[in-house]
C-alpha positions as CSV (number, residue, x, y, z in Angstrom):
1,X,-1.5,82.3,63.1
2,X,-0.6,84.0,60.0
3,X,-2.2,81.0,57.9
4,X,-5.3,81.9,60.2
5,X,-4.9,85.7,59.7
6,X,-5.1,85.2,55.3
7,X,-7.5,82.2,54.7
8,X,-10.0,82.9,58.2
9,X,-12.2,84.8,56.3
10,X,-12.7,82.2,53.7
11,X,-14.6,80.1,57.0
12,X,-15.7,83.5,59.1
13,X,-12.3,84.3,61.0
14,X,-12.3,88.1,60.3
15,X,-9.4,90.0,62.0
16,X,-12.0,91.1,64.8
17,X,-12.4,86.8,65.5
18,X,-9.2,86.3,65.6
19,X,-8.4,89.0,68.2
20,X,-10.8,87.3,70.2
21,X,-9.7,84.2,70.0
22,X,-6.1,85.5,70.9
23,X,-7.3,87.3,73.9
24,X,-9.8,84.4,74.9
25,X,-6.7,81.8,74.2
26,X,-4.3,83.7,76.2
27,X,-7.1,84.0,79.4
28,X,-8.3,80.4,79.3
29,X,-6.4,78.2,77.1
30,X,-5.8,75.4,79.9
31,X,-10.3,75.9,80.2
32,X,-10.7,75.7,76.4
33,X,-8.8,72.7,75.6
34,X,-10.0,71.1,78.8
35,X,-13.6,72.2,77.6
36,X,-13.5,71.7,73.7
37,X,-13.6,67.8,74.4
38,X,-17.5,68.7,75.4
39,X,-18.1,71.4,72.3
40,X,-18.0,69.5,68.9
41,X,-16.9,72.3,66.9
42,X,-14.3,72.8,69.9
43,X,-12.9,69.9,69.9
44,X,-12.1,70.0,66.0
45,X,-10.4,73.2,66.6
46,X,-8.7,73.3,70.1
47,X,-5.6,71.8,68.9
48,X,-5.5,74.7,66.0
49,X,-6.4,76.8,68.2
50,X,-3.1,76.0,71.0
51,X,-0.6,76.1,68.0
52,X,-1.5,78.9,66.5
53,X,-1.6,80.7,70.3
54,X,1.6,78.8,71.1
55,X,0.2,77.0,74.1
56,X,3.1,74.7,75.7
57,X,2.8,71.5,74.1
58,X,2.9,69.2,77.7
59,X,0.4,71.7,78.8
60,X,-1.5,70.7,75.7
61,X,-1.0,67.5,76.2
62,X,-1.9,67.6,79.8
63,X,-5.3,69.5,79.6
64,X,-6.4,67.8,76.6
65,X,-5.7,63.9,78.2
66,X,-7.4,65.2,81.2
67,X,-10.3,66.6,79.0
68,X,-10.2,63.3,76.6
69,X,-10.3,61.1,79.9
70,X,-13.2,62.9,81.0
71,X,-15.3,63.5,78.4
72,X,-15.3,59.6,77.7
73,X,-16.2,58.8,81.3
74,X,-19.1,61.1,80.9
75,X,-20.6,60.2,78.0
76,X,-19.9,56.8,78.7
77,X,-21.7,56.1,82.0
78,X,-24.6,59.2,80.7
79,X,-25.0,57.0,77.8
80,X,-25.7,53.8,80.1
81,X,-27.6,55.4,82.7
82,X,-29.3,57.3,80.1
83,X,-30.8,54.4,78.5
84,X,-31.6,52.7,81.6
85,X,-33.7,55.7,82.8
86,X,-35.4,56.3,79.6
87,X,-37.9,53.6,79.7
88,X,-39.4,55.6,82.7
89,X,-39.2,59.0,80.7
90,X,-42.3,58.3,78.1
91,X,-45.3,61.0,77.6
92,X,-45.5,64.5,78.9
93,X,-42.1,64.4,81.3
94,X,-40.2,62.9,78.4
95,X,-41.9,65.7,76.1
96,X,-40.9,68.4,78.8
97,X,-37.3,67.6,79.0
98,X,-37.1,67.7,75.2
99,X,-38.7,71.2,75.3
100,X,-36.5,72.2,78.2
101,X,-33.4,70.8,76.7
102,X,-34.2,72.4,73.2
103,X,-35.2,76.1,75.2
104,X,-31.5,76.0,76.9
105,X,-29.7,75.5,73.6
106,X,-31.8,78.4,72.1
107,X,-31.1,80.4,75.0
108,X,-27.3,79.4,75.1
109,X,-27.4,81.0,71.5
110,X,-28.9,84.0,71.9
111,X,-26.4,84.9,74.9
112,X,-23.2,84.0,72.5
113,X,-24.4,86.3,69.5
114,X,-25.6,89.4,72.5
115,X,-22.2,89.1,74.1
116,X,-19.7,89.0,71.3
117,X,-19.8,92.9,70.6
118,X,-19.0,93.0,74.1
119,X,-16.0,90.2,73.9
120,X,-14.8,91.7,70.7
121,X,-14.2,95.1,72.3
122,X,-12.4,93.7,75.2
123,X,-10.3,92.0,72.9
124,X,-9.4,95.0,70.9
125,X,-8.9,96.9,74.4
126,X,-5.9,94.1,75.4
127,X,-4.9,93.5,71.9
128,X,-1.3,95.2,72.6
129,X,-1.0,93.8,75.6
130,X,-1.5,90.2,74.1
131,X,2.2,89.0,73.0
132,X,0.6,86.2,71.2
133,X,2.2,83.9,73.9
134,X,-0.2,81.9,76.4
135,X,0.4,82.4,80.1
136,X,-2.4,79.8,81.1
C-alpha cells in the first residue's frame, strides 16, 4: 500500500482512489477477484489489489481458481457457440447487436464516471473505520 500511496499518482491513483479501492476491497474483495478474471484491466490488478488490502492468501487463491476456472469455461464454450451462430447473424440483426453491444459499453461508462463522486464520499465516510484488513 504505501508503494501505491507514493507512485499512484504517476498512473491516476490519487489518495481519493485509493480510499476507494480500500473501502471497495474490504466490502467485496472475494467479488472482485472472483470478478477481475471477466474485466481486463481487473484482472491485471486484482492480485495488487489483494496484497496491498491484505486479503488472505488461500482466500486469494480460492476466489481467484474459482474465477480462472470460470472465466475459461465461458469464453471457451461462448467462443464455440459464438462462431457456430454467427453464420446466422449477417445483415441488419448482426448490425443491431453490434449497435446494442456498443450502446451498453457506452452506457456502462457513463454510469462509472456519474457514480464515483458518490463512491468516493462513502469511502471517505468509512475511511477510519477501514483497518486496512479484508473481512471478505
Amino acid at each position: 500500500m504505501r508503494l501505491l500511496a507514493r507512485w499512484g499518482r504517476k498512473i491516476g491513483l490519487n489518495s481519493q482512489r485509493l480510499a476507494l479501492g480500500r473501502h471497495l476491497f474490504h466490502r467485496y474483495g472475494a467479488a472482485i477477484v472472483f470478478g477481475g478474471r471477466f474485466v481486463a484491466i481487473l484482472r491485471t490488478f486484482a492480485a495488487l489489489l489483494a496484497g496491498a488490502n491484505r486479503m488472505p492468501w488461500h482466500r486469494f487463491l480460492l476466489w481467484n481458481g474459482l474465477g480462472g476456472a470460470c472465466w475459461a469455461s465461458l469464453y471457451g464454450f461462448g467462443a464455440y457457440f459464438l462462431g457456430d451462430a454467427a453464420e446466422h447473424l449477417r445483415g441488419p440483426t448482426g448490425f443491431t447487436l453490434g449497435f446494442l453491444a456498443a450502446a451498453t459499453l457506452v452506457v456502462a461508462l457513463l454510469y462509472v464516471r456519474k457514480n464515483e463522486a458518490r463512491l468516493l464520499a462513502a469511502a471517505a465516510k468509512t475511511g477510519d473505520r477501514v483497518s486496512g484488513r479484508n473481512r471478505s
